[in-house]
C-alpha positions in Angstrom: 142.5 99.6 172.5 141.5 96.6 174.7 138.3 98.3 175.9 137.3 98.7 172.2 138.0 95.1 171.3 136.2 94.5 174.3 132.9 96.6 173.4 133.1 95.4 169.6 132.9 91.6 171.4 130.0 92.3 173.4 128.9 93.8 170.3 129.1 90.6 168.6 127.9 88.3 171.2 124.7 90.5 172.1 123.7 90.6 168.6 124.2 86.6 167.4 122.3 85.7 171.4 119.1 88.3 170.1 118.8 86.4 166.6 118.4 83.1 167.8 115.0 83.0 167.9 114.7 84.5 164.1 113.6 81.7 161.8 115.8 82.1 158.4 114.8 80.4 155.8 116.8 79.7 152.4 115.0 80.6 149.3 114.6 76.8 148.5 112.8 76.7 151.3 110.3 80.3 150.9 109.3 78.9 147.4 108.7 75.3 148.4 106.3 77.0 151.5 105.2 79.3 148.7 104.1 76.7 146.8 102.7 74.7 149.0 100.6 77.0 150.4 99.1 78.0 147.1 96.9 75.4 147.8 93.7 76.4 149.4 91.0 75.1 151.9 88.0 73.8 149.8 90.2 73.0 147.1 89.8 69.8 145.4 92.0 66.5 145.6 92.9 66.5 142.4 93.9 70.0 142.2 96.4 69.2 144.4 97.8 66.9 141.8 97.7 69.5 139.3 99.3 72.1 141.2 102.2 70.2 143.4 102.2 66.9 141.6 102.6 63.5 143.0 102.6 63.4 146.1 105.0 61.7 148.4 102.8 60.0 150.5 98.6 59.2 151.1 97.9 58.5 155.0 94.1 56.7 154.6 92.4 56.6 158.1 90.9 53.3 159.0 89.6 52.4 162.7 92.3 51.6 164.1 94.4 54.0 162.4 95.9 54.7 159.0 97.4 52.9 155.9 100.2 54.4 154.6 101.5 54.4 150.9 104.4 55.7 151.0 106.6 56.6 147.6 109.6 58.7 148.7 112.1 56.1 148.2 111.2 54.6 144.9 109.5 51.9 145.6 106.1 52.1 146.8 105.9 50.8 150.1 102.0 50.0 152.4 102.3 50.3 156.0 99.5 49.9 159.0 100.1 52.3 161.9 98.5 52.0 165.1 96.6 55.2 166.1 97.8 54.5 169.8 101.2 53.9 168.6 102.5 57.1 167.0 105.9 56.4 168.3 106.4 53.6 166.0 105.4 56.0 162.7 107.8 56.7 160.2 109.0 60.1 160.3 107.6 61.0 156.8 104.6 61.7 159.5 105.9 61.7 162.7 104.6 65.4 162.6 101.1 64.3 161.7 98.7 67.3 163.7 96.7 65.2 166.1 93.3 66.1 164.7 90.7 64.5 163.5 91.1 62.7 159.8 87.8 62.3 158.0 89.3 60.4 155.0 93.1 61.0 154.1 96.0 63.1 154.3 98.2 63.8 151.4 102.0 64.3 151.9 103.8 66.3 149.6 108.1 67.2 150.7 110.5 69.4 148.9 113.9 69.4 150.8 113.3 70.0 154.1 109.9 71.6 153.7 106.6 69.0 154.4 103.3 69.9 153.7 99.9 67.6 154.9 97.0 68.3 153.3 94.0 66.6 155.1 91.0 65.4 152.9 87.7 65.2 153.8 84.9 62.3 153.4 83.8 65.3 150.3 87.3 65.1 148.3 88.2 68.5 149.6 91.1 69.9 151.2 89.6 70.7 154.7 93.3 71.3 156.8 96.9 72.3 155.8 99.8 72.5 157.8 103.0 73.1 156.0 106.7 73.3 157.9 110.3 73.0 157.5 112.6 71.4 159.6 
């Protein structure tokens, strides 16, 4: 009997240590990257508007690095960030992709899913990257 309850453990503990590295996402979270992702390269600012809605956020570069209007809590707020001083960025951004912004990025969140859509000088959506936390 013991040897059983021991095998069933092992079992157990062999099969929770293997899924750890699984991602599982809740369906909240497959429609909001679902949607999100709808959204295509080449696609036009204002499509993005039509399609997600308002976003939560606009990061516009500038030289010395990017004005942020940011919405999520109401109240529109305007913040300059420092290009050399990403440490200091809210985290609405703190997972910004360091590459290159021609014109703006657009920041669109559902629960705990973010997507950036970077716009180029042309209006078009020229970079996506889209994650959960």
């Amino acid at each position: 009997m013991r040897a059983n309850l021991i095998v069933i453990c092992t079992v157990i503990v062999v099969a929770s240590v293997s899924s750890c590295d699984k991602v599982v996402y809740i369906d909240d979270e497959l429609r909001a990257q679902q949607r999100f992702g709808a959204v295509a390269i080449g696609e036009s600012e204002e499509s993005l508007g039509e399609v997600l809605g308002a976003p939560a956020a606009t990061a516009i570069r500038t030289d010395s690095g990017l004005i942020l209007e940011d919405r999520t809590d109401g109240a529109p707020r305007t913040l300059a960030l420092r290009n050399d001083d990403r440490d200091q960025w809210p985290e609405l951004i703190r997972f910004l992709p360091r590459r290159p912004i021609a014109q703006k990025v657009v920041v669109f969140i559902e629960g705990t899913v973010t997507a950036y859509y970077f716009i180029g000088a042309d209006g078009r959506v020229e970079y996506v990257s889209v994650f959960t936390t």
